[in-house]
C-alpha positions, 0 to 999 in steps of 0.5 A: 662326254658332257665333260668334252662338250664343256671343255670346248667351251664352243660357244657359237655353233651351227648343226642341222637338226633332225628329228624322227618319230611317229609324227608328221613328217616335217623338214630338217632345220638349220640351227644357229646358237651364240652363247647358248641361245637358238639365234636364227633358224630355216627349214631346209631345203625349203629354206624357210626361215622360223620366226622369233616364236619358233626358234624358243622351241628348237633345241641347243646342244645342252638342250639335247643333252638335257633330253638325255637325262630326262630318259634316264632319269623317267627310266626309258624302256630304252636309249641310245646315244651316239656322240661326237668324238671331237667335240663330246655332243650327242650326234644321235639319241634314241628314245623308247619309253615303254617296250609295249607301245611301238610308236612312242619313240623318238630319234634326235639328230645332230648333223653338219656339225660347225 
């Protein structure tokens, strides 16, 4: 799937960002990239733009990717990835590192994809 990410050569996107875990609830964000860099982000629906410090840890596509690997390569209890059938991104990944820790999950959501 990768490979039909890569061949899009989509190098300017947008996608709200969500991610789940046994943390502090916090909003959904609104992801601007331009050549592989998060350019501008907001909150929604506060709308709440993040400032130049914030937007270094939000993710890009091949970031998420990235955090694909990861799992694989630490050999997660379990993951799951749901892609994108046009585009090959992940539009769903779900993370659980140990079977014996309930609350050590994580879920990452790629929605509004354009």
């Amino acid at each position: 799937k990768k490979t039909l990410w890569s061949d899009s050569h989509l190098s300017h996107y947008k996608f709200t960002y969500q991610i789940g875990c046994f943390c502090l609830p916090r909003e959904d964000v609104v992801i601007s990239v331009n050549d592989g860099q998060v350019v501008e982000a907001f909150n929604t629906p506060s709308g709440t733009y993040l400032n130049q410090e914030t937007l270094t840890g939000l993710p890009t596509v091949e970031v998420l990717f990235a955090k694909a690997q990861e799992a694989i390569d630490k050999h997660a209890y379990s993951l799951s990835i749901t892609y994108n059938p046009q585009y090959g991104f992940p539009e769903h990944i779900s993370i659980r590192w140990s079977k014996d820790v309930p609350d050590d999950g994580v879920d990452y959501f790629i929605k509004d994809f354009q």
